[in-house]
One Martini backbone bead per residue (centre of mass of N, CA, C, O) as a GRO file, in nm:
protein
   91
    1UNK     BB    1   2.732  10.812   2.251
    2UNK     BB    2   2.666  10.634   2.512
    3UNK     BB    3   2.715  10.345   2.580
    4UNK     BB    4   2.801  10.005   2.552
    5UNK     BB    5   2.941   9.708   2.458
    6UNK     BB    6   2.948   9.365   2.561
    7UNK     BB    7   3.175   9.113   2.504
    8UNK     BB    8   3.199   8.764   2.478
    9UNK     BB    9   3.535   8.574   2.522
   10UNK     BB   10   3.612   8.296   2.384
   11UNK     BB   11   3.871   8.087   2.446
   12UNK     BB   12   3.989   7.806   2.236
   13UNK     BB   13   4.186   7.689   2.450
   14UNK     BB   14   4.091   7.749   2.768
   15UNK     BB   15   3.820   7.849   2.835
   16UNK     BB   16   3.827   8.167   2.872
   17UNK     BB   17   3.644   8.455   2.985
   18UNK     BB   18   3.612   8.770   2.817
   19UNK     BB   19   3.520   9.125   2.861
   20UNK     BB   20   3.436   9.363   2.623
   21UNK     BB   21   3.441   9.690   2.473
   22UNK     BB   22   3.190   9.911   2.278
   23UNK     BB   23   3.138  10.212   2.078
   24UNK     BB   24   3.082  10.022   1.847
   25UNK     BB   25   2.940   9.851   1.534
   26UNK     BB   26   2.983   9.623   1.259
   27UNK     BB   27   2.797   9.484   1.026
   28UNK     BB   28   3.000   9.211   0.758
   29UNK     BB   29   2.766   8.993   0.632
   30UNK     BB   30   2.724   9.039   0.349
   31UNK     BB   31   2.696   9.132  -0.008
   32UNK     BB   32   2.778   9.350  -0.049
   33UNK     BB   33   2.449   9.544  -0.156
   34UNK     BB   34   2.302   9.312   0.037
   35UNK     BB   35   2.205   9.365   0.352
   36UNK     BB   36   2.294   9.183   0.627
   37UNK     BB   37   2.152   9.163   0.953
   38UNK     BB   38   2.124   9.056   1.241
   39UNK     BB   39   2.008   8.921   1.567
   40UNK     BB   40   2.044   9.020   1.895
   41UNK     BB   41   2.070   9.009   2.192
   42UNK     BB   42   2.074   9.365   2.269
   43UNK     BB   43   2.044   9.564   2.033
   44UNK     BB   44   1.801   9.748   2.124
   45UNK     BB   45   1.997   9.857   2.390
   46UNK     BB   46   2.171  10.009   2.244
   47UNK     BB   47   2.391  10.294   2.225
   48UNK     BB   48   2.540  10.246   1.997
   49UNK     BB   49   2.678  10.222   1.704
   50UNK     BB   50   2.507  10.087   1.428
   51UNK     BB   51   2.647   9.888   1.096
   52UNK     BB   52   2.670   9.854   0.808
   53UNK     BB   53   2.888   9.821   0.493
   54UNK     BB   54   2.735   9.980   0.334
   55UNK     BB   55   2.733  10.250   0.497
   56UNK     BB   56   3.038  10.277   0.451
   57UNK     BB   57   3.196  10.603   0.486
   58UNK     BB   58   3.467  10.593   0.695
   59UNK     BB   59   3.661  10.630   1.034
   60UNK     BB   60   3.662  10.879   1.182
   61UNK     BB   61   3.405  10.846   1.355
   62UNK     BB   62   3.594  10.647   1.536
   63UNK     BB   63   3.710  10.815   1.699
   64UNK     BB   64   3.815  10.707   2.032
   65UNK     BB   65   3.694  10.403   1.947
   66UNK     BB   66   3.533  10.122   2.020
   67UNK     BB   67   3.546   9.849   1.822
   68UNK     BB   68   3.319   9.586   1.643
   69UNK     BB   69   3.395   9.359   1.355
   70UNK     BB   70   3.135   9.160   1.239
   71UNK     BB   71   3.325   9.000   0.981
   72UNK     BB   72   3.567   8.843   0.737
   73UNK     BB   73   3.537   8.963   0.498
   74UNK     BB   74   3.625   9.207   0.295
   75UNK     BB   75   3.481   9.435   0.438
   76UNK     BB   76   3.552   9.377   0.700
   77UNK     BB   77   3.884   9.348   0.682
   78UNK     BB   78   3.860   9.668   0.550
   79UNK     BB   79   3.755   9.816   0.772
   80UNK     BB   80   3.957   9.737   1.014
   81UNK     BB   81   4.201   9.874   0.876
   82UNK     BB   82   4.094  10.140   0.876
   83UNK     BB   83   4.030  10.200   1.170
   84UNK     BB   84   4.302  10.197   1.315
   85UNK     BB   85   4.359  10.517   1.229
   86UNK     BB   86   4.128  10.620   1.465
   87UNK     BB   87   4.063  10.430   1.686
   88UNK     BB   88   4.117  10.323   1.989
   89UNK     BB   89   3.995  10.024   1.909
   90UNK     BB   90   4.017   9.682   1.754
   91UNK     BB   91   3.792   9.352   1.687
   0.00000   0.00000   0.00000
């Protein structure tokens, strides 16, 4: 894909604002295989890859991308140390 996500990540320590890109998002909060999938703004305008934990077979596909994991269950969790295999970054 073309365009990146752009992430804004606030340090709760210091409350610094740091913005960071992403080439794929995967979105890992649901419950096994019942997929609940947010929306948030600009999700409509992304141009990178969004997916849900369900439909996850394997990190190949993210070689040399920048990933944003998002949800910290075990799909979440299991899926972001699997992406660094491939990834060029995981977040």
């Amino acid at each position: 894909g073309g365009g990146a996500w752009e992430v804004d990540v606030v340090d709760g320590a210091t409350g610094r604002t740091e913005t960071q890109s992403f080439d794929a998002v995967a979105v890992c909060n649901g419950h096994y295989a019942l997929p609940v999938t947010p929306s948030w703004p600009g999700l409509d305008v992304f141009r990178g890859e969004v997916m849900h934990s369900v439909d996850y077979d394997g990190s190949k596909a993210w070689a040399g991308k920048d990933v944003l994991v998002v949800g910290a269950r075990a799909s979440g969790t299991d899926i972001a140390r699997e992406a660094t295999r491939h990834a060029r970054s995981v977040t």
